[in-house]
N, CA, C and O atoms as CSV, one atom per row, in Angstrom:
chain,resi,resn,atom,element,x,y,z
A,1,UNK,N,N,0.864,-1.176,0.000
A,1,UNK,CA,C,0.000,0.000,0.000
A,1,UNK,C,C,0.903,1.228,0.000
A,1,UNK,O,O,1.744,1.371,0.888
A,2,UNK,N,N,0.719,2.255,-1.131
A,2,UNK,CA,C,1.465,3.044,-0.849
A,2,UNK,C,C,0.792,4.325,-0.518
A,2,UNK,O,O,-0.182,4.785,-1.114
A,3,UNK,N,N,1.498,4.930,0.637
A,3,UNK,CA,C,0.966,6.463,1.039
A,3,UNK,C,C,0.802,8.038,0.448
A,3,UNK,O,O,1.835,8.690,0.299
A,4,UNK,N,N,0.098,8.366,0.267
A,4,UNK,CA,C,-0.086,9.833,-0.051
A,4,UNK,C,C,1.335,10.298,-0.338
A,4,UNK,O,O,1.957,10.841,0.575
A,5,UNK,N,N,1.919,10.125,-1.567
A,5,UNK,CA,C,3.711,10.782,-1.746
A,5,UNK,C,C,3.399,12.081,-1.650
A,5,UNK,O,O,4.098,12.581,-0.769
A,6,UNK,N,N,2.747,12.792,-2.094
A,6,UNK,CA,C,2.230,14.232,-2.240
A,6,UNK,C,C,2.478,14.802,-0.579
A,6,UNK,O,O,3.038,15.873,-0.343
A,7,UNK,N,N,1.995,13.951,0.403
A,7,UNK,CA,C,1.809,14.113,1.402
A,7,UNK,C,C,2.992,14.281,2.290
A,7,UNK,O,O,3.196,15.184,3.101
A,8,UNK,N,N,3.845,13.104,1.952
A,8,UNK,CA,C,4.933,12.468,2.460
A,8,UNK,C,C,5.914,13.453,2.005
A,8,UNK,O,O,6.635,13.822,2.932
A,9,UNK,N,N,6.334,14.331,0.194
A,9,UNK,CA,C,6.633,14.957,0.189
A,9,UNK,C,C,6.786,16.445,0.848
A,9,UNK,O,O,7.784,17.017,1.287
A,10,UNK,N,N,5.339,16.883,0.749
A,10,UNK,CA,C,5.447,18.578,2.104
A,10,UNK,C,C,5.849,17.833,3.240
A,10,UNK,O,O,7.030,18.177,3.294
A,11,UNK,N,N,5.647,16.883,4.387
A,11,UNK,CA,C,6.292,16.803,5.132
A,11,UNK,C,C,7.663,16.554,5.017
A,11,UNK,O,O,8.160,16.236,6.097
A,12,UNK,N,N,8.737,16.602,3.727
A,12,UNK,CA,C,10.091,16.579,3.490
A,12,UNK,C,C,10.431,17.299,3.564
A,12,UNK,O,O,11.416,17.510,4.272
A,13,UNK,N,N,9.673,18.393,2.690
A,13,UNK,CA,C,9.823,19.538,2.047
A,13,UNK,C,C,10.871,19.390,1.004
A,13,UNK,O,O,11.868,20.106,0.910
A,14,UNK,N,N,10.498,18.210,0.087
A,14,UNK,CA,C,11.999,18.321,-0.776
A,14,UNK,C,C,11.329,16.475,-1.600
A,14,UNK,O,O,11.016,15.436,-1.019
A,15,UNK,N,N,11.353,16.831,-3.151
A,15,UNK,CA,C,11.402,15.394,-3.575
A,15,UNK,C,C,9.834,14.558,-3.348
A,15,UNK,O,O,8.881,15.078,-2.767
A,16,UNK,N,N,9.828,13.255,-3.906
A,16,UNK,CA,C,8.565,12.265,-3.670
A,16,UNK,C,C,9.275,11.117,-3.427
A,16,UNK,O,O,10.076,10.528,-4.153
A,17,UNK,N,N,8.798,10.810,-2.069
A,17,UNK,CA,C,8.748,10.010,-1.170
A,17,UNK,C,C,8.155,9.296,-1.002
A,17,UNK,O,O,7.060,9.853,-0.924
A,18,UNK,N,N,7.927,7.661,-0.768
A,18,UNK,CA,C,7.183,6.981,0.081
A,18,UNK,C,C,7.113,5.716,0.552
A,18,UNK,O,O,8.217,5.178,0.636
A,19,UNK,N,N,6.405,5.209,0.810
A,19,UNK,CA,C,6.910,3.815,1.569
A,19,UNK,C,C,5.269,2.739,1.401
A,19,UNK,O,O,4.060,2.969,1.405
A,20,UNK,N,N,6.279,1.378,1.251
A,20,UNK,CA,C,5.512,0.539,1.018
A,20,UNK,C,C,5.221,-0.544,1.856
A,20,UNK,O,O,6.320,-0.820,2.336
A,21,UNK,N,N,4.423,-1.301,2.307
A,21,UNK,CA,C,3.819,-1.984,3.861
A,21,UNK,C,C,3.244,-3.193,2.905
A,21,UNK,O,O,2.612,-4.023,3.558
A,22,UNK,N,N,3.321,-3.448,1.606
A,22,UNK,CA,C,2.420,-4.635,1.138
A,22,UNK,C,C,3.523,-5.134,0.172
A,22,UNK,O,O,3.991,-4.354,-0.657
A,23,UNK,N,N,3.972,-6.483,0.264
A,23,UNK,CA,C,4.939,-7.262,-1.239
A,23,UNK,C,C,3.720,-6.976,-2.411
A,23,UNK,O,O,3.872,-6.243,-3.388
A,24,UNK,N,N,2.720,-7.587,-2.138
A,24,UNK,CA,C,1.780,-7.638,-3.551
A,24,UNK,C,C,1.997,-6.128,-4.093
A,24,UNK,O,O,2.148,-6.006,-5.309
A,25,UNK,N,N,2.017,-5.308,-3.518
A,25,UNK,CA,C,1.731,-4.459,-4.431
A,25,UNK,C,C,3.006,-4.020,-5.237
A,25,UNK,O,O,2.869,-3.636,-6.399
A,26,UNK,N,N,4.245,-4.068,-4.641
A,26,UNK,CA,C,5.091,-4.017,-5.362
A,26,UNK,C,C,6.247,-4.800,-6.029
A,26,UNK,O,O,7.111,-4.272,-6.729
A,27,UNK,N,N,6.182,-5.874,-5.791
A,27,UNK,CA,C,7.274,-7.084,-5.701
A,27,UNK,C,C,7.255,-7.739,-7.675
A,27,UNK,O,O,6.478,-8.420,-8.344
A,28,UNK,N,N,8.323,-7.171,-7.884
A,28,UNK,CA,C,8.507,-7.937,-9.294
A,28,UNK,C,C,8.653,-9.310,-9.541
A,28,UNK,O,O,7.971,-9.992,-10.305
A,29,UNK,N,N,9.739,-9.720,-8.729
A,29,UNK,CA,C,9.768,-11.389,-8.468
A,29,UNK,C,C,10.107,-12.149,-7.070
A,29,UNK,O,O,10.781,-11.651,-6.170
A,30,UNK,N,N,9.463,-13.570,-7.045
A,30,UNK,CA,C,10.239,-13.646,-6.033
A,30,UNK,C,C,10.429,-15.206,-6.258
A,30,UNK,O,O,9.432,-15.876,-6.527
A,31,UNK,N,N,11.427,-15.687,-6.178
A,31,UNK,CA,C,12.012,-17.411,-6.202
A,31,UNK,C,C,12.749,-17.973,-5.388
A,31,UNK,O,O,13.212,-17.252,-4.504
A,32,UNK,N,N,13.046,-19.147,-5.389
A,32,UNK,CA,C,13.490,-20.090,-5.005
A,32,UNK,C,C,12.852,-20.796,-3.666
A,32,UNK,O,O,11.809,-20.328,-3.209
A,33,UNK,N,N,13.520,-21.993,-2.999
A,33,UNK,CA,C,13.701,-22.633,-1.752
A,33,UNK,C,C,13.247,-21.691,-0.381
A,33,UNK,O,O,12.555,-22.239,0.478
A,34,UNK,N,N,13.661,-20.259,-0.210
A,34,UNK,CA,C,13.938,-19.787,0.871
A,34,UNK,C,C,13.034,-18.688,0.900
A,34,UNK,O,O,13.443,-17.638,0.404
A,35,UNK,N,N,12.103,-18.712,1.290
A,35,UNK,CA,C,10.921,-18.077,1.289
A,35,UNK,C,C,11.357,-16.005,1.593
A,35,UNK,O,O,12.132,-15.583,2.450
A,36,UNK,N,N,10.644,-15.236,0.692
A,36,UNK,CA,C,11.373,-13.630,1.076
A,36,UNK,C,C,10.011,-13.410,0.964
A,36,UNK,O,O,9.173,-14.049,0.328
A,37,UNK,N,N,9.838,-11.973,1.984
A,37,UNK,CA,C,8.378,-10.969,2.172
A,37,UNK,C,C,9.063,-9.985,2.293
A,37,UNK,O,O,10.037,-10.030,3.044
A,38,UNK,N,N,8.654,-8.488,1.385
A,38,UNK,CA,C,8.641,-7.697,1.631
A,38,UNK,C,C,8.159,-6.822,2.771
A,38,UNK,O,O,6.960,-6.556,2.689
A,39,UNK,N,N,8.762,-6.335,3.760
A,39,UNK,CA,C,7.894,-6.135,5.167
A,39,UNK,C,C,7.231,-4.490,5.221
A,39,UNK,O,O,6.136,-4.037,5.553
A,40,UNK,N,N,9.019,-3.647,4.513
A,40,UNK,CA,C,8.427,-2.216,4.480
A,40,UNK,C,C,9.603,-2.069,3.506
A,40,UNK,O,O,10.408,-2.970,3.271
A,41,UNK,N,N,9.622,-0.795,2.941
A,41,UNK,CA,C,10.345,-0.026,1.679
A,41,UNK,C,C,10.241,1.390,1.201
A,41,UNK,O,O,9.438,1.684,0.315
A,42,UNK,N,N,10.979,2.224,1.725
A,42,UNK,CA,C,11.063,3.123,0.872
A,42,UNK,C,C,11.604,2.995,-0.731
A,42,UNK,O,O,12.615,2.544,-1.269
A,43,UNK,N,N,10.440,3.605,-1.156
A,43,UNK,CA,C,10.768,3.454,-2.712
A,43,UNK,C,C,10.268,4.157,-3.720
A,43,UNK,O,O,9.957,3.691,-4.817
A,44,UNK,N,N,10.160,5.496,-3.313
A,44,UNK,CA,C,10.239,6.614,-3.979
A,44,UNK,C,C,11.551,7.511,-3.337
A,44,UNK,O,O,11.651,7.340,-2.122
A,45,UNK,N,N,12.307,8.191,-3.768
A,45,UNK,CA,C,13.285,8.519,-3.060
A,45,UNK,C,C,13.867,9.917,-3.703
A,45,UNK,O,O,13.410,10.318,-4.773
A,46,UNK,N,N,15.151,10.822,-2.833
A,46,UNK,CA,C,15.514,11.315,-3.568
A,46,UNK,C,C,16.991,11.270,-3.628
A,46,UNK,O,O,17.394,10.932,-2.515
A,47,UNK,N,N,18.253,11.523,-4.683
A,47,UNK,CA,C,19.399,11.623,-4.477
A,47,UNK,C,C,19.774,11.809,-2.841
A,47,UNK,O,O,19.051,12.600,-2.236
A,48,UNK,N,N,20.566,11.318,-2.278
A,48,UNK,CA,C,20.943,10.864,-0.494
A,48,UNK,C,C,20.568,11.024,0.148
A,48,UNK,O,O,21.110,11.585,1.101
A,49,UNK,N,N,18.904,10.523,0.121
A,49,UNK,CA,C,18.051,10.099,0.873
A,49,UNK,C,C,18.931,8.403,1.592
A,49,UNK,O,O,19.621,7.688,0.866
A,50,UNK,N,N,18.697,8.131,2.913
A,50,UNK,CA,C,19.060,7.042,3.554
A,50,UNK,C,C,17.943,6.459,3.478
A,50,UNK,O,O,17.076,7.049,4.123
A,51,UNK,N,N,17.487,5.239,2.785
A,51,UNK,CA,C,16.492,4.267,2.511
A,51,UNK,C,C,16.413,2.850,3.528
A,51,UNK,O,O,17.372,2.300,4.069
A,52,UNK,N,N,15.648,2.640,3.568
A,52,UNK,CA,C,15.893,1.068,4.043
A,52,UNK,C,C,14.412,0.213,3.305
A,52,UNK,O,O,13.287,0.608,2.998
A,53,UNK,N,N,15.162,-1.210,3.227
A,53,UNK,CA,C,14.222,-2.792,2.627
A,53,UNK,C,C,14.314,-3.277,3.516
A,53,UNK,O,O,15.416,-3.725,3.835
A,54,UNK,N,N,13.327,-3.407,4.257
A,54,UNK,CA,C,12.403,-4.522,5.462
A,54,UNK,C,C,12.095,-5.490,5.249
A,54,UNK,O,O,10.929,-5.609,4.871
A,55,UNK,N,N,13.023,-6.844,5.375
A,55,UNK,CA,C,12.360,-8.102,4.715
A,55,UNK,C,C,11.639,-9.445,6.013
A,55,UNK,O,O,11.859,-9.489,7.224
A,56,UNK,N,N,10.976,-10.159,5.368
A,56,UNK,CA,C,11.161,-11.354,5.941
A,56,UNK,C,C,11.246,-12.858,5.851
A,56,UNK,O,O,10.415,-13.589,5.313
A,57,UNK,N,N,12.236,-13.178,6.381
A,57,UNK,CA,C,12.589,-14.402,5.671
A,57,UNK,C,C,12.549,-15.522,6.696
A,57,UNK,O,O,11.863,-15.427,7.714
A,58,UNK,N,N,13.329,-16.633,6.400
A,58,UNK,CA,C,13.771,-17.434,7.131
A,58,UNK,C,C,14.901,-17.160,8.342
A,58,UNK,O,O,15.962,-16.542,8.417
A,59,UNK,N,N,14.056,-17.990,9.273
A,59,UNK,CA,C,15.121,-17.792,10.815
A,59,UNK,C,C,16.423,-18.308,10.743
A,59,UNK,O,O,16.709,-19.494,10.576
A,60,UNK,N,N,17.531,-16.969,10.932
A,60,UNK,CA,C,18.355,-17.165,10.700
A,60,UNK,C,C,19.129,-17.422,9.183
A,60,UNK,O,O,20.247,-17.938,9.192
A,61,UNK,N,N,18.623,-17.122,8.165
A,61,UNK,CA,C,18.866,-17.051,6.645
A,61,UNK,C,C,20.041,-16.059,6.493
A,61,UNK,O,O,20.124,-15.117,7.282
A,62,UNK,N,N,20.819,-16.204,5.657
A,62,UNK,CA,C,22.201,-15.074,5.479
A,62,UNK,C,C,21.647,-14.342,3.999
A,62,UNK,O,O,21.283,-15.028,3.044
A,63,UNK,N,N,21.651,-13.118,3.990
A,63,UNK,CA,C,21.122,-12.127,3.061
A,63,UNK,C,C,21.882,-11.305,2.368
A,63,UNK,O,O,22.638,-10.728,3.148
A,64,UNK,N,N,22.062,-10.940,1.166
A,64,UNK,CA,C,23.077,-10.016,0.032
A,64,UNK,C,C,21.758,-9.460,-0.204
A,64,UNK,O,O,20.635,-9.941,-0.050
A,65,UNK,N,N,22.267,-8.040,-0.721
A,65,UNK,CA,C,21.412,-7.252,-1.545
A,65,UNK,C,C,22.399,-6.951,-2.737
A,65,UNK,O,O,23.626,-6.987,-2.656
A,66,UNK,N,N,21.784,-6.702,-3.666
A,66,UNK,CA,C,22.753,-6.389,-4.976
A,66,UNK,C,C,22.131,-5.270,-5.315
A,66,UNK,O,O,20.929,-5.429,-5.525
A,67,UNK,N,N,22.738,-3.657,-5.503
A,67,UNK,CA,C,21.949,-2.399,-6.096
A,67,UNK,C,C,22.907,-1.998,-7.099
A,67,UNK,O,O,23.861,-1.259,-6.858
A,68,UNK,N,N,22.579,-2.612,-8.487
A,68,UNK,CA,C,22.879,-2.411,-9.514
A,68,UNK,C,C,22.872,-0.860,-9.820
A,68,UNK,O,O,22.708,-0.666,-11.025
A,69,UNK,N,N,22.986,0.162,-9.171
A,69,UNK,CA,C,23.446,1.588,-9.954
A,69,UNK,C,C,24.427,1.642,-10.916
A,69,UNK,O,O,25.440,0.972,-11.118
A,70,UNK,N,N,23.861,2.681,-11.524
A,70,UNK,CA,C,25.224,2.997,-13.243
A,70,UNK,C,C,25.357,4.124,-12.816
A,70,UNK,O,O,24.626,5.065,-13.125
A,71,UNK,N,N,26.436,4.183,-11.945
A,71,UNK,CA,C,27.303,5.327,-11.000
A,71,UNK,C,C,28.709,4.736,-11.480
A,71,UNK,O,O,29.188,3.906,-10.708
A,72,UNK,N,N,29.282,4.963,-12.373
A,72,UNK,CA,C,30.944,4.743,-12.308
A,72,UNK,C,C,30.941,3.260,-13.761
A,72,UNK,O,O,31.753,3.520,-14.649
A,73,UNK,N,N,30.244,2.066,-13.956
A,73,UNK,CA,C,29.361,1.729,-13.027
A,73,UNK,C,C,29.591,0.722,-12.217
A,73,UNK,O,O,30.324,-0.228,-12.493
A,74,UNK,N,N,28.883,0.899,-11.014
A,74,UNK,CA,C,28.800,-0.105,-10.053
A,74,UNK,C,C,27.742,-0.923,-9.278
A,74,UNK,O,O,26.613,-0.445,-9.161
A,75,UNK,N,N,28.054,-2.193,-8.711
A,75,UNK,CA,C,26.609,-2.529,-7.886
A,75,UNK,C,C,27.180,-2.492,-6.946
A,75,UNK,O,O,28.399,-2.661,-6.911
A,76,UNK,N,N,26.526,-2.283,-6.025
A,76,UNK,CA,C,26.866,-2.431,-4.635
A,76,UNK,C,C,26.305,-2.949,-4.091
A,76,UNK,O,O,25.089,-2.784,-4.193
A,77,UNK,N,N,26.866,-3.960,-3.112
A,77,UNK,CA,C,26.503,-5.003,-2.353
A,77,UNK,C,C,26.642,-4.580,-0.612
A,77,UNK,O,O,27.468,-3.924,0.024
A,78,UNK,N,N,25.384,-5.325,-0.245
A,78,UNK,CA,C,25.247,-4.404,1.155
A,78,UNK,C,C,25.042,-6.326,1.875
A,78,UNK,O,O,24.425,-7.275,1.394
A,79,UNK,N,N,25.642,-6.245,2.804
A,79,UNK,CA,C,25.918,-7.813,3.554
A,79,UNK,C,C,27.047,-8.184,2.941
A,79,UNK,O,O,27.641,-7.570,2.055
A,80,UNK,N,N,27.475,-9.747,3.701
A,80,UNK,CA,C,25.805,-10.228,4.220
A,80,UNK,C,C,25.281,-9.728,5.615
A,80,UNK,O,O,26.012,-9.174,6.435
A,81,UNK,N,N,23.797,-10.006,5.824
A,81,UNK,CA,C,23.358,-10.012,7.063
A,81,UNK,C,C,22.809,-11.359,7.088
A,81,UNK,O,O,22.496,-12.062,6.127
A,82,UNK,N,N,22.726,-11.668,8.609
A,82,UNK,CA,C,21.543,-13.213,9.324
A,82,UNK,C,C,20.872,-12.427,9.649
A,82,UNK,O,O,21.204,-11.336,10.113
A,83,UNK,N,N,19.064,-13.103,9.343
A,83,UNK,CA,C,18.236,-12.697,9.863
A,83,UNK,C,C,17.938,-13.061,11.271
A,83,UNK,O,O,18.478,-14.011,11.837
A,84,UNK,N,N,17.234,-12.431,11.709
A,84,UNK,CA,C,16.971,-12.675,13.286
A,84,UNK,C,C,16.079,-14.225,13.554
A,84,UNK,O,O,15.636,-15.079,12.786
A,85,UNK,N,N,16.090,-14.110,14.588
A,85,UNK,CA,C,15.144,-15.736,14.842
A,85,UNK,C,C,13.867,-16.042,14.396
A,85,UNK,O,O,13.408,-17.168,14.203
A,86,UNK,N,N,13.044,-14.425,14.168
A,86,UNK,CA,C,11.544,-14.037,13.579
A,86,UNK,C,C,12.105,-14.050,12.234
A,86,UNK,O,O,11.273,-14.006,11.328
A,87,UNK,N,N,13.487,-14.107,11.865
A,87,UNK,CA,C,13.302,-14.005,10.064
A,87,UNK,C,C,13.402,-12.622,9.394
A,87,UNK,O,O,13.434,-12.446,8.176
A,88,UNK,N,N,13.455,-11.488,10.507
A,88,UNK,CA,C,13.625,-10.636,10.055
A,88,UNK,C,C,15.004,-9.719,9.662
A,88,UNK,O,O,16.143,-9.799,10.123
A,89,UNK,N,N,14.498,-8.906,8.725
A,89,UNK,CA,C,16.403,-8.437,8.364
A,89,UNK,C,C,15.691,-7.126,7.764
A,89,UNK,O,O,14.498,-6.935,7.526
A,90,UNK,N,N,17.279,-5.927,7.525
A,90,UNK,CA,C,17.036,-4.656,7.290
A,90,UNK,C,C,18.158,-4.149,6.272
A,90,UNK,O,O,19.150,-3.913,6.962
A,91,UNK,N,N,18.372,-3.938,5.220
A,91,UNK,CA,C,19.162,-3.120,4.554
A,91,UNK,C,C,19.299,-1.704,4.724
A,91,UNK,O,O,18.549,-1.110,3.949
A,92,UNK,N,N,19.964,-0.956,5.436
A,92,UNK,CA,C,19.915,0.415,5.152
A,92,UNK,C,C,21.206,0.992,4.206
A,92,UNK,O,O,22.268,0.391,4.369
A,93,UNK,N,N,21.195,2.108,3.233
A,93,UNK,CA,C,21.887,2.658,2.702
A,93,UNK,C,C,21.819,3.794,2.124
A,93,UNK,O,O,20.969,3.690,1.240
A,94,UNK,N,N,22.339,5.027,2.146
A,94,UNK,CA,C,22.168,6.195,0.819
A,94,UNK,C,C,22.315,5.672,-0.446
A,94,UNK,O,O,22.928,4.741,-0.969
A,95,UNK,N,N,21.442,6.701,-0.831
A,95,UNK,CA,C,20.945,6.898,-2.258
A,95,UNK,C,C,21.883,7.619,-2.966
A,95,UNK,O,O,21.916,8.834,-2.767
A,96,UNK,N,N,23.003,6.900,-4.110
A,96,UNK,CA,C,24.090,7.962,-4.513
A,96,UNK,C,C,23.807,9.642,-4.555
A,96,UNK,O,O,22.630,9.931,-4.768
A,97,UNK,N,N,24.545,10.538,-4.417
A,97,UNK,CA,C,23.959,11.420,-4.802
A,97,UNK,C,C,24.346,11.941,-5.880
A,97,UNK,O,O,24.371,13.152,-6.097
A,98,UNK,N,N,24.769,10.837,-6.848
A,98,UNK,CA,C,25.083,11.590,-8.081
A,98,UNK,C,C,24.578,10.348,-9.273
A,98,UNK,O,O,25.122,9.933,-10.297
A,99,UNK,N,N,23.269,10.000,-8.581
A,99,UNK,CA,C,23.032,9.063,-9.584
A,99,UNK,C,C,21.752,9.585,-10.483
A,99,UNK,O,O,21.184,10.619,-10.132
A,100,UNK,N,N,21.279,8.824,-11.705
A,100,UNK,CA,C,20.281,9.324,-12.553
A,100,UNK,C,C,18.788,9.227,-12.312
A,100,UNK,O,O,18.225,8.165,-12.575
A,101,UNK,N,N,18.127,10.216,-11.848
A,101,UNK,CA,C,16.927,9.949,-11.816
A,101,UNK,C,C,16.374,8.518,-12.453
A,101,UNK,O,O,16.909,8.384,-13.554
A,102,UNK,N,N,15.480,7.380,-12.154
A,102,UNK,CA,C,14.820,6.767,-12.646
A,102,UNK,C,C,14.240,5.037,-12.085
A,102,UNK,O,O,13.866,5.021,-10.912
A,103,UNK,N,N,14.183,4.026,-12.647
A,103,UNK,CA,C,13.468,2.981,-11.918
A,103,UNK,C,C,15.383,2.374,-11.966
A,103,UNK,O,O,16.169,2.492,-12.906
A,104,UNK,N,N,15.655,1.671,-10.426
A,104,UNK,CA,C,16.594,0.870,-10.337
A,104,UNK,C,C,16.455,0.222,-9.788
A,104,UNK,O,O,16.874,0.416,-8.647
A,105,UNK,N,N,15.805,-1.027,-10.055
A,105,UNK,CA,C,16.314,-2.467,-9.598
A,105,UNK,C,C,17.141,-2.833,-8.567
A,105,UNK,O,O,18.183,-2.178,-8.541
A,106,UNK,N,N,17.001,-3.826,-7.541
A,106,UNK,CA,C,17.955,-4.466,-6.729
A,106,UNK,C,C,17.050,-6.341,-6.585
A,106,UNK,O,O,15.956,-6.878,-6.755
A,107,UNK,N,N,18.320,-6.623,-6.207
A,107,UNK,CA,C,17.784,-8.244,-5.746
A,107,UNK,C,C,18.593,-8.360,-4.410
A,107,UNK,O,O,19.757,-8.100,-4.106
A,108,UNK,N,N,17.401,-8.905,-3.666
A,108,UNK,CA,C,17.813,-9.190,-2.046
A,108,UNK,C,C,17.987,-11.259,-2.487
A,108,UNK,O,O,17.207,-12.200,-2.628
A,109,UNK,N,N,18.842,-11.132,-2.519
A,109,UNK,CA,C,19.509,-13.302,-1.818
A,109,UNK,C,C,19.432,-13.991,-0.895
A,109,UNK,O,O,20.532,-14.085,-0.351
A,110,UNK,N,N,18.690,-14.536,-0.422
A,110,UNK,CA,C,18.862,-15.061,1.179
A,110,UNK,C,C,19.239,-17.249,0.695
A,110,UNK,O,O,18.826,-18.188,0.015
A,111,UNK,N,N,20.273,-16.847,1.692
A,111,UNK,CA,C,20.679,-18.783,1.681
A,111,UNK,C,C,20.355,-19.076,3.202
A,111,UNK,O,O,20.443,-18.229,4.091
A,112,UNK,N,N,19.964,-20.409,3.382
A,112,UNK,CA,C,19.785,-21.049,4.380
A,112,UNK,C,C,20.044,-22.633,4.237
A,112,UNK,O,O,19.125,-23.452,4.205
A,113,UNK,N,N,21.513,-22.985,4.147
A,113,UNK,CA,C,21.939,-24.411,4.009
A,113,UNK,C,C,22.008,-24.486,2.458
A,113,UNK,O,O,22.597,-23.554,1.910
A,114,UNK,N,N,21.462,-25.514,1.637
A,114,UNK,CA,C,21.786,-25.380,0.583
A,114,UNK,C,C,20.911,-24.767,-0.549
A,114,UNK,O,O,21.046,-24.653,-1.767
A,115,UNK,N,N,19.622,-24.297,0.678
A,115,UNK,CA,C,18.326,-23.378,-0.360
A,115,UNK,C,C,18.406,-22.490,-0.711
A,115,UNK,O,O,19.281,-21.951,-0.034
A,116,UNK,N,N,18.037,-21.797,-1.449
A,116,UNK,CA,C,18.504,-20.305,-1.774
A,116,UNK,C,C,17.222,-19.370,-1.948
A,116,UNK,O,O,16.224,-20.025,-2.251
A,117,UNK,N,N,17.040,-18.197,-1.846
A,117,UNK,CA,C,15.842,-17.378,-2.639
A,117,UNK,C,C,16.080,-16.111,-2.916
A,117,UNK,O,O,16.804,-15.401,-2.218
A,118,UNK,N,N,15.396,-15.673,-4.121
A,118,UNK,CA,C,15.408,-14.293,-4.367
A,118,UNK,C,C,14.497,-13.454,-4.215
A,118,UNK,O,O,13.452,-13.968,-3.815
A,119,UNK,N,N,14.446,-11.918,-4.433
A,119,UNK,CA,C,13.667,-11.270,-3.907
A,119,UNK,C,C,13.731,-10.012,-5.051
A,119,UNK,O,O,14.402,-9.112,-4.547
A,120,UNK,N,N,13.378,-9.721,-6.092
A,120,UNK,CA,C,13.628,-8.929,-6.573
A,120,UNK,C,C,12.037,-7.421,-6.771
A,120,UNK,O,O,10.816,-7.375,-6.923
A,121,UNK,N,N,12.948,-6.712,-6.656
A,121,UNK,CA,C,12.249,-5.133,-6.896
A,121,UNK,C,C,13.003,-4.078,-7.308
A,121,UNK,O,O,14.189,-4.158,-7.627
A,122,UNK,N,N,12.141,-2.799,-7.308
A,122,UNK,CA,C,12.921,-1.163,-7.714
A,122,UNK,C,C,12.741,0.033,-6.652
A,122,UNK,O,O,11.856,0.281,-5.833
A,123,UNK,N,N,13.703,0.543,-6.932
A,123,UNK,CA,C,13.624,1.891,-6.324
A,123,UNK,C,C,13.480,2.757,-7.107
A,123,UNK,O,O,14.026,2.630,-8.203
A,124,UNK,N,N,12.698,3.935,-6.821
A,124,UNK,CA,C,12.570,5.108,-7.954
A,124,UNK,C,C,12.982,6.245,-7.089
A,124,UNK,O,O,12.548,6.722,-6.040
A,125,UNK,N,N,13.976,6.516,-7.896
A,125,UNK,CA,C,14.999,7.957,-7.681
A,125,UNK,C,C,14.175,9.189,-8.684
A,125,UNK,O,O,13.692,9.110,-9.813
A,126,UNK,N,N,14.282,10.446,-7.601
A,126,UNK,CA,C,13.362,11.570,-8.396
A,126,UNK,C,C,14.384,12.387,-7.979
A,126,UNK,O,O,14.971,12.271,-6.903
A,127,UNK,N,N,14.716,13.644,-9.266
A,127,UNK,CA,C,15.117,14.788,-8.832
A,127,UNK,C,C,14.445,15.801,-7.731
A,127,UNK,O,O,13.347,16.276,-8.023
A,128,UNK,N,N,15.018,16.137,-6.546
A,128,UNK,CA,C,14.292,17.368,-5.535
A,128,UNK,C,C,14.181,18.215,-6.316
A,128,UNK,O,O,14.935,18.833,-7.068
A,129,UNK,N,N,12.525,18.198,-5.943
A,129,UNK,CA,C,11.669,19.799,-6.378
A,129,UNK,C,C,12.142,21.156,-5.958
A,129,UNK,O,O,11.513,22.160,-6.291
């Protein structure tokens, strides 16, 4: 479900913002063995904005994120992390600030023994208003 960005924006005062509380509504793919839920997400954003992906997975699962930006170019990889005993885990990171407005992709990985799963979605980067 996503919130009033309009909204979320004046309370920034800067950019469209917002955050997401439902996988269905935004989740491009998701596979394998090792079960992934989107929990929360910012994913409207603006240049170095600090974001975070709220997942949930398996207890105790080890997690990569891959954020394919075409900054230089590079992906950057954030982990690994273990999720907690509830399965839960958190990516936080800035938003380059010299990257191109538009839809960018990441895939969250989680292994647990020899299962694996993916988790794939986007972030949308907006120039501040």
């Amino acid at each position: 479900k996503l919130l009033d960005s309009q909204t979320q924006a004046q309370q920034k005062n800067r950019g469209v913002w917002s955050q997401c509380t439902s996988a269905d509504d935004i989740a491009l793919s998701v596979s394998g063995d090792v079960q992934i839920q989107l929990q929360w997400a910012n994913v409207m954003l603006d240049r170095g904005d600090k974001t975070t992906v709220a997942l949930q997975t398996e207890s105790n699962a080890m997690c990569v994120m891959a954020l394919p930006y075409d900054v230089n170019p590079i992906t950057a990889i954030l982990g690994p992390l273990n999720a907690d005993a509830d399965g839960n885990i958190q990516f936080q990171w800035y938003v380059p600030s010299t990257i191109d407005p538009g839809d960018w992709p990441y895939t969250v990985t989680c292994t647990l023994g020899k299962r694996t799963g993916a988790y794939r979605n986007i972030l949308q980067v907006f120039l501040p208003h």
